[in-house]
N, C-alpha and C positions, 0 to 999 in steps of 0.2 A: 404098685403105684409107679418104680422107678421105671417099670417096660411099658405100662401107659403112655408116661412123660415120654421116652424115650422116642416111640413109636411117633408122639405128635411131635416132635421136634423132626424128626425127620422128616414128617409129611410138609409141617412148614417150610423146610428148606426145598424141598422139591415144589412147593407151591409158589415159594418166592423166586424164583427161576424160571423166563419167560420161557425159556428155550434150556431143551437135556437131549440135544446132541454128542456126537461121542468126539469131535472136535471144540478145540478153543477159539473163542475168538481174536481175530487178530492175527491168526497164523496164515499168511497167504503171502506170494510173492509179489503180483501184481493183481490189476482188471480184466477185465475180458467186457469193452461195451458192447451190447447187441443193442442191434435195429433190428425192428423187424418192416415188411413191408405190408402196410397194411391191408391192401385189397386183396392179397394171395391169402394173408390170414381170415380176411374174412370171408374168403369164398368157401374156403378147404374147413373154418370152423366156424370163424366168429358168426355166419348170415341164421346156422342153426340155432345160436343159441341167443336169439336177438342182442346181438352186444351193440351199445349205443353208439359204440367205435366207427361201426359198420353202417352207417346212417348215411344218406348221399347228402353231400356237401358239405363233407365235415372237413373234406381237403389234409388229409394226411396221408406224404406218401411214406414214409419211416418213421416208424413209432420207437419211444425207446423199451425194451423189453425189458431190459434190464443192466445192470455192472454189479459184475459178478469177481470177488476177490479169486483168482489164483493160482495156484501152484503150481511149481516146476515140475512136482512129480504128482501130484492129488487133484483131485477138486472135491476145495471142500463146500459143503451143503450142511443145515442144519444145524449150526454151530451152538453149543452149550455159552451162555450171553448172561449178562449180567444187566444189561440195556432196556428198559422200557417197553413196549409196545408201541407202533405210532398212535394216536389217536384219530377218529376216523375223519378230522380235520384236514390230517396228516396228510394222509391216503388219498382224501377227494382232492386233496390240492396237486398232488400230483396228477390226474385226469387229463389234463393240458397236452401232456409228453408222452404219457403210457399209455392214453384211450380210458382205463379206467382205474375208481379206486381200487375194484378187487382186483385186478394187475399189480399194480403196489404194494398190494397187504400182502400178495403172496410170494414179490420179489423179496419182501422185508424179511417173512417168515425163512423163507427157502440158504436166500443169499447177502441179505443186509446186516441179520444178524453174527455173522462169519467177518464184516468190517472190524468188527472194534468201536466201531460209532455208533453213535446213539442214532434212534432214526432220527430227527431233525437233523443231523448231519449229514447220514448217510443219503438221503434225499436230495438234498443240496447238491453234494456232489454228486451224485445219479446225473441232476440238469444241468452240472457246469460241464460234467462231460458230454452231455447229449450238447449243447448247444455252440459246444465248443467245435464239434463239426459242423462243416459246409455243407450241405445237399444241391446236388447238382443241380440247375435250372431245366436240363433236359428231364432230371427226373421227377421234378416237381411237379410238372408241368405236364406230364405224360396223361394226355386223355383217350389216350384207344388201348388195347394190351396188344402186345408186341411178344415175337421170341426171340430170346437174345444168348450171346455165350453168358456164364458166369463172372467171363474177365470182364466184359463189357462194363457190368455191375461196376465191379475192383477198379476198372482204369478211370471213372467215370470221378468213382468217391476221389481216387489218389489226383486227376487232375483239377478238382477243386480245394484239396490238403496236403498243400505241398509239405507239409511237417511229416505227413506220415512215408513210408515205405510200402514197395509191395511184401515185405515181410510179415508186415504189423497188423495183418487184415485180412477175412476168409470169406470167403462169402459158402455160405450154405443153400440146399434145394430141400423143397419139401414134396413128395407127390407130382414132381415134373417142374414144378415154380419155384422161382427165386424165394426164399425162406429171410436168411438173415443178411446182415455182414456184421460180421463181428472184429473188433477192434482192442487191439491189445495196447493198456497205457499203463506204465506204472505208480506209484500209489502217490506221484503229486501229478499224476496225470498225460504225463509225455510219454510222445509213441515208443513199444517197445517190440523188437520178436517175438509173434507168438509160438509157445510151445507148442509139440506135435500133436499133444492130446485134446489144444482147444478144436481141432478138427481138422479137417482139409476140403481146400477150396472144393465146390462141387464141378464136377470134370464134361457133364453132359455138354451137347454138342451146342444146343441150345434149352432154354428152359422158362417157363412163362411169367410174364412180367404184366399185372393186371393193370387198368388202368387206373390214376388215381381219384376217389369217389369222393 
């Protein structure tokens, strides 16, 4: 009886546990915001897999992908949490900023649970940091696609955010096209250096910049 008991006490504690990664929560140095650009994502994935993101006239040229807690020397993913699930309230309410709920549910899974926050927190702050960036007018506004450097991206964000640095910000390529730029803040939000291993700027000469749908 006593390894019976034993056996379901254990399975409870692993059941009550949203998240059994081999990280804690909470352990991270800073953020890491990504945008993404929506028309490059949806040409290269989202148009295959009807995502409603991808729809004409939805008018998004930077979606938020996600903020991602971290490290100076890690990145942590998958964190062992003690925190809730969002509800799929949760999730759809974010749709606005990420394109969709499953976008949300799987930055929650992946990178929300490694805050320390609960998701109604972690969500919050997702959109005060997306919002807290300026997009440029040119970029918004961009109706034909264009090739361009990857600084062009960089100089475009940093001359509407004067808070930030060219330190604090990478822009990534995906398959020849503009992918992200990602933005390093720390954990009340203020621009910081990003570390070597959030990436490096993408270097091509030019690279494609869709236009916005």
């Amino acid at each position: 009886m006593r390894a019976i008991a034993a056996l379901l006490t254990g399975l409870w504690a692993v059941l009550a546990v949203p998240a059994q990664g081999t990280e804690l929560a909470g352990r991270f140095d800073y953020y890491v915001l990504s945008l993404s650009w929506s028309s490059n994502w949806c040409r290269l994935t989202g148009d295959a897999q009807h995502a409603a993101e991808c729809a004409a006239g939805r008018h998004r040229p930077f979606v938020l992908h996600g903020l991602w807690p971290e490290s100076d020397t890690s990145y942590p993913a998958d964190c062992r949490t003690t925190a809730a699930d969002p509800s799929k309230a949760e999730t759809a309410a974010m749709a606005d900023v990420m394109g969709s709920a499953g976008l949300a549910w799987h930055e929650w899974q992946k990178h929300g649970r490694c805050s320390g926050l609960s998701s109604g927190d972690y969500f919050a702050l997702a959109r005060k940091a997306f919002t807290a960036i300026s997009l440029p007018t040119v970029l918004q506004q961009l109706n034909h696609a264009v090739r361009v450097k990857p600084s062009v991206v960089a100089d475009a964000i940093l001359s509407t955010n004067p808070q930030l640095s060219p330190a604090d910000l990478i822009v990534t390529c995906d398959q020849g096209a503009i992918q992200e730029v990602r933005i390093c803040l720390t954990k009340d939000l203020s621009p910081r250096p990003c570390s070597p291993h959030v990436g490096l700027t993408c270097t091509l000469p030019a690279a494609q910049l869709d236009a916005v749908r």
